[in-house]
C-alpha positions as MATLAB code, in Angstrom:
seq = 'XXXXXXXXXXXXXXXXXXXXXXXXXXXXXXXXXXXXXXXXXXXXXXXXXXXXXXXXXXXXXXXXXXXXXXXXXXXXXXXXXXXXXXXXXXXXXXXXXXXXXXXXXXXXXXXXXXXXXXXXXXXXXXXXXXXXXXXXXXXXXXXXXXXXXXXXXXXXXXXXXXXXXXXXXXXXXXXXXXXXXXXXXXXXXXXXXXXXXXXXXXXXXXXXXXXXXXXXXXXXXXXXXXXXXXXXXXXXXXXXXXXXXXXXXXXXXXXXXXXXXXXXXXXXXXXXXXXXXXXXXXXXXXXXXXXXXXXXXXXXXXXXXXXX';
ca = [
       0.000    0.000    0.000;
       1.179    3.297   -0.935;
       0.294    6.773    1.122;
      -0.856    9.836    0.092;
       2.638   10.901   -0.903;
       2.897    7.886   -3.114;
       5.709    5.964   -1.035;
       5.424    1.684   -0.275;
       5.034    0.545    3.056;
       7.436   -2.143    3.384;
       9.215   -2.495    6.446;
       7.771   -2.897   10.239;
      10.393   -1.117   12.897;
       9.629   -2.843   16.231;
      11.116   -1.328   19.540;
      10.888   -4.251   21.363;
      13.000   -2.368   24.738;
      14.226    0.819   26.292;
      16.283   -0.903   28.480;
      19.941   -0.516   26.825;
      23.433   -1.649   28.100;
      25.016    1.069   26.729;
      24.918    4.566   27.125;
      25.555    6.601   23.277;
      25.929   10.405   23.828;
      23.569   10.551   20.055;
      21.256    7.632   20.987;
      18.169    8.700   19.187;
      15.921    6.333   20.922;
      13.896    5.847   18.106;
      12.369    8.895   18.410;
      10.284    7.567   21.745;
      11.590    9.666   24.249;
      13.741    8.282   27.249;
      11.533    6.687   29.178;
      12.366    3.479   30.280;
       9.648    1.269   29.343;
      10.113   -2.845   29.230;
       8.057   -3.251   26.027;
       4.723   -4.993   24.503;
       3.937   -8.762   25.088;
       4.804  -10.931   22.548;
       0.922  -11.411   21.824;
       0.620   -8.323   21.258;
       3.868   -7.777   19.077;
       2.429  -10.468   17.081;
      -0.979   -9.501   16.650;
       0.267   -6.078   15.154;
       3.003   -8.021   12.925;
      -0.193   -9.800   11.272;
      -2.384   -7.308   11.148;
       0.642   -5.100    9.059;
       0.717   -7.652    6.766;
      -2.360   -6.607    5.006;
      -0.770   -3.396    4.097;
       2.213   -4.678    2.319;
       4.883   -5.284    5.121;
       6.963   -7.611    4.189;
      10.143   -6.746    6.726;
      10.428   -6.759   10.557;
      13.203   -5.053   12.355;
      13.651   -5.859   15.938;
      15.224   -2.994   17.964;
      15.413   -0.958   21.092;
      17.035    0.227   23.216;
      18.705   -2.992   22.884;
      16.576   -5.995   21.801;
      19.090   -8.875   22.902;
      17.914   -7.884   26.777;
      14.534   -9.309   25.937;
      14.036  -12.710   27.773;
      11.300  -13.952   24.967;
      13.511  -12.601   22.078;
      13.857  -15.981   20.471;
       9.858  -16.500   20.786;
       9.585  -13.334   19.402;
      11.827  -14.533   16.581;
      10.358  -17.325   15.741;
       6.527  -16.140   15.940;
       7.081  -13.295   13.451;
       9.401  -16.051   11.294;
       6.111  -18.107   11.110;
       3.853  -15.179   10.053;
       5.865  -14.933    6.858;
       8.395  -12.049    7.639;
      11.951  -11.348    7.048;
      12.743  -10.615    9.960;
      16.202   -8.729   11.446;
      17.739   -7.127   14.192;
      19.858   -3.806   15.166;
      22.088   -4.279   18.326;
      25.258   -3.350   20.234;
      26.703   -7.046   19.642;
      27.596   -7.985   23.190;
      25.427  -10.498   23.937;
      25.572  -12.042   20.429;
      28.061  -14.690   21.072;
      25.881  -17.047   23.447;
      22.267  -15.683   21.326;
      23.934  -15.449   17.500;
      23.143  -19.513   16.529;
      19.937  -19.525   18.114;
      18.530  -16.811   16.805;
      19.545  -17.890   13.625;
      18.164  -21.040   14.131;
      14.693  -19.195   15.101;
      14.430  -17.085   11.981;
      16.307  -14.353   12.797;
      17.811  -13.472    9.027;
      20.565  -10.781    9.618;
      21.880   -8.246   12.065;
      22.720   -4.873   11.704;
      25.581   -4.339   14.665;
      26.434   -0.729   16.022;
      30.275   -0.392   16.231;
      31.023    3.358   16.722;
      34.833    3.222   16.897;
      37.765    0.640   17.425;
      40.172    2.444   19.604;
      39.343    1.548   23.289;
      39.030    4.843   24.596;
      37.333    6.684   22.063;
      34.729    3.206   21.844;
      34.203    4.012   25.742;
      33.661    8.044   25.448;
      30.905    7.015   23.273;
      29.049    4.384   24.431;
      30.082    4.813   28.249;
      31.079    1.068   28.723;
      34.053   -0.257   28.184;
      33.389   -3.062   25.477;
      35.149   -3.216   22.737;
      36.547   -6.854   23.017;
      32.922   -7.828   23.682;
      31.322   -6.168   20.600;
      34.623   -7.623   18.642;
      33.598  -10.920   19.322;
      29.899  -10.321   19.182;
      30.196   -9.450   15.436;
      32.483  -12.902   14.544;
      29.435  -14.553   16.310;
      27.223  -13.312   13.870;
      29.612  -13.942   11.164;
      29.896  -17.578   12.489;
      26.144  -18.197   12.585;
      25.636  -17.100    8.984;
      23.699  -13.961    9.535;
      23.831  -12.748    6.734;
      24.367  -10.018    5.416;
      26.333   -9.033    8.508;
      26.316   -5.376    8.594;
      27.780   -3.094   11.075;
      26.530    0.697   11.618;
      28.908    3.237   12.301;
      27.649    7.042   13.669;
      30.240    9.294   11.927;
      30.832   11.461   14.694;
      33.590   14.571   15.591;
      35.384   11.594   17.961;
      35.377    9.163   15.847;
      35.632   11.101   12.303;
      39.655    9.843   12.043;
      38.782    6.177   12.190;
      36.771    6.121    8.979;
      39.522    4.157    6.802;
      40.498    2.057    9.475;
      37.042    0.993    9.930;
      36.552    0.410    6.198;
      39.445   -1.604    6.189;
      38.176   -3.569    9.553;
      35.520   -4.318    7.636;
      37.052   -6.060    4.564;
      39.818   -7.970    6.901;
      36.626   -9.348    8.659;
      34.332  -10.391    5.520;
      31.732   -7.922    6.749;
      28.802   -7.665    3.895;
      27.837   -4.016    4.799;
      29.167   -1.032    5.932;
      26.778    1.764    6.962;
      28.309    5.453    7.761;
      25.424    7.629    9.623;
      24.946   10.951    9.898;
      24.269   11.773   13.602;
      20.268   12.523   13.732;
      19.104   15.476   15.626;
      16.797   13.258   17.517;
      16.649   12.037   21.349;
      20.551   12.724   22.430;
      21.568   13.654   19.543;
      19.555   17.018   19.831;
      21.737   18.304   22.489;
      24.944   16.427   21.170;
      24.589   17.842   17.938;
      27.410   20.006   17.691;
      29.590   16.550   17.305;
      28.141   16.438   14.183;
      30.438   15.622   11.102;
      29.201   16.448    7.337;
      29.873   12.786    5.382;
      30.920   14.921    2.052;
      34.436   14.358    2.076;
      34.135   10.677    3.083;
      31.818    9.973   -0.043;
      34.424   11.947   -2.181;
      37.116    9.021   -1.272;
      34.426    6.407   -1.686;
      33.628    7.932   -5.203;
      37.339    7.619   -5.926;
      37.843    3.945   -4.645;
      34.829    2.422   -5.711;
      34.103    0.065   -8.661;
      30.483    1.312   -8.849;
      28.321    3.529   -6.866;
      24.098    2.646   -7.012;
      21.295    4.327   -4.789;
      19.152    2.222   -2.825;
      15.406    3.057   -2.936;
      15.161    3.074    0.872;
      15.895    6.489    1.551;
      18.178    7.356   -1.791;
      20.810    5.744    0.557;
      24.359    6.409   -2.077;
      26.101    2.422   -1.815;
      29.641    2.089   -2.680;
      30.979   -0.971   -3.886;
      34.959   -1.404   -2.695;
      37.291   -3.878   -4.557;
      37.310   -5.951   -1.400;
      33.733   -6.897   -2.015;
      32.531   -4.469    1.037;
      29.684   -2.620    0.395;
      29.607    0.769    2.013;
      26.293    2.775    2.200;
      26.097    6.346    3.684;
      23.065    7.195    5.347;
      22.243   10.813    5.533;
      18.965   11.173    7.554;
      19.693   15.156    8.280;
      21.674   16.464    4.769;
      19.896   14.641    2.093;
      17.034   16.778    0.835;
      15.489   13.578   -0.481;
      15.472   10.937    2.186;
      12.172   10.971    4.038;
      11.005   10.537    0.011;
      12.250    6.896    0.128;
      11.237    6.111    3.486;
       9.204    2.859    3.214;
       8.793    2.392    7.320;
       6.296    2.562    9.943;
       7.108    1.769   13.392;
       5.495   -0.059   16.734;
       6.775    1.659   19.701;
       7.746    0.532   23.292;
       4.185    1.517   24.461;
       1.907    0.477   21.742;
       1.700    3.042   19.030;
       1.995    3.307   15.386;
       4.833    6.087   14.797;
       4.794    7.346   10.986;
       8.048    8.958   11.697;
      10.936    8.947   13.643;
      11.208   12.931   13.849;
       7.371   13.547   14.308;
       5.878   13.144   17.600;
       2.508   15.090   15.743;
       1.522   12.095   13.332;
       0.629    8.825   15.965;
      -1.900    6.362   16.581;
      -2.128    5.003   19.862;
      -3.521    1.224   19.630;
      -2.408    0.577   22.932;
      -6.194    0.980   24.170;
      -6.774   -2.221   21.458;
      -4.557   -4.048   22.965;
      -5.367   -3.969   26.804;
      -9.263   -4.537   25.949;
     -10.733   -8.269   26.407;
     -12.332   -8.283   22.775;
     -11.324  -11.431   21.144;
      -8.708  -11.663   18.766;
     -10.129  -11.124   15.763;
     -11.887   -8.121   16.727;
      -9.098   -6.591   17.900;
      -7.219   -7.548   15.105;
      -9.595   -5.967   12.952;
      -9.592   -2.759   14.951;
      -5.778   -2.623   14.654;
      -6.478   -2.609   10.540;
      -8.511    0.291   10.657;
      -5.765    2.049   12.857;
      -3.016    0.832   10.121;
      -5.557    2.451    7.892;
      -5.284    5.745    9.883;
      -1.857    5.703   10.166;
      -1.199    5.346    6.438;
      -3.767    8.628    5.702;
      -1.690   10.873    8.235;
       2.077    9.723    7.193;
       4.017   12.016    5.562;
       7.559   12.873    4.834;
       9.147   15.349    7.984;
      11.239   17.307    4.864;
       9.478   18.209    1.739;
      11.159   19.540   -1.196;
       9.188   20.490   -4.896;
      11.336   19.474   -7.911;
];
């Protein structure tokens, strides 16, 4: 299904936590605020995962905070595998090495792990914990258990600007898939962190230069860079690229049971938590929950708007 401004809904972003292990100074907490809120049931998760699908979703991402501190992850896993769904994960890596094989036994297709720099000290000023080894060995763990495409994400930042090659070449050393350099969002932390910010220009002009071929992805005109190695490296530019909220193909659940058409807008929300405490049956709340898709599809709208 398409909205009003003519873009696919695709892809289902789940916060399944608040609850985090680390600390990032540009955390954008999805938008949700900082509230520390444990998360929906997995009925409920489910229920909204099948309801989505009648509006073209054909991806789940699991997210928080930090997903892997869900108890019921793997049950969570598995009942969106059986509804039909791709289904992936964002996450900080450390708990991956004793989760990675089950969750890839339970569905769980790839993982997208957050691995803001590689020097010790800087990795610590950043996350405020002190592990580096752990995320190290979190990422081989998904490499291991076939995740794939592994792909780490890496927040282009003023303290970690200097580690771009050396992160790039991390990358092909390990057999990474994926590469993703983010701009730091103006959203959650990052609103009052945002002078770290770093403009990505210059680091796409040495891409350009040592790429075999460049090709825009349709999710958000994301630029991807193909490297000799085989490393694909895709720059995501939420706040400089005049055209990204064009290919946004997302809607999210949040923590507290509401469909969020945007990660910047707090304005354009439908609360279905209501639905989802009542004692209808199933299928009538079910039902209800289509109708509220339904809503949620009229109101959604790109946060930046340009006229060609």
């Amino acid at each position: 299904m398409k909205d009003r401004f003519g873009r696919d809904l695709e892809d289902l972003r789940i916060t399944l936590t608040h609850a985090c292990n680390f600390s990032c100074f540009f955390c954008h907490m999805e938008g949700e605020g900082n509230e520390n809120l444990s998360g929906l049931p997995l009925r409920d998760i489910l229920l909204v995962a099948k309801a989505s699908k009648d509006f073209g979703i054909k991806y789940v991402k699991l997210t928080g905070g930090e997903p892997t501190l869900r108890r019921d992850l793997i049950e969570i896993v598995k009942g969106l595998k059986s509804l039909g769904f791709e289904v992936s994960m964002t996450t900080n890596g450390v708990l991956l090495p004793r989760l990675a094989t089950k969750l890839k036994e339970a569905g769980l297709s790839r993982v997208n792990i957050s691995l803001h720099a590689l020097d010790r000290e800087t990795f610590k000023k950043i996350t405020g914990v002190d592990a580096l080894d752990k995320v190290l060995e979190g990422i081989k763990s998904a490499i291991n258990a076939n995740l794939r495409p592994v792909k780490l994400n890496f927040v282009v930042n003023k303290m970690n600007i200097n580690e771009i090659k050396e992160i790039i070449d991390f990358s092909e050393k390990l057999g990474i898939d994926e590469l993703h350099l983010i701009e730091m969002h103006p959203v959650g932390l990052g609103k009052s962190s945002f002078s770290y910010h770093e403009n990505l220009n210059i680091i796409e002009d040495y891409l350009k230069k040592n790429s075999t071929k460049v090709t825009i992805r349709n999710k958000h005109f994301r630029p991807r860079y193909y490297l000799n190695s085989g490393l694909v490296v895709e720059v995501v530019k939420p706040y400089a690229n005049p055209i990204f909220c064009a290919g946004c193909n997302r809607i999210r659940l949040t923590v507290d049971g509401k469909l969020k058409t945007c990660l910047y807008r707090e304005d354009k929300v439908i609360d279905i938590s209501g639905i989802l405490k009542t004692n209808l049956p199933e299928d009538d709340k079910l039902e209800l929950i289509k109708e509220s898709f339904k809503l949620a599809i009229a109101i959604r709208e790109p946060n930046f708007k340009y006229t060609l």
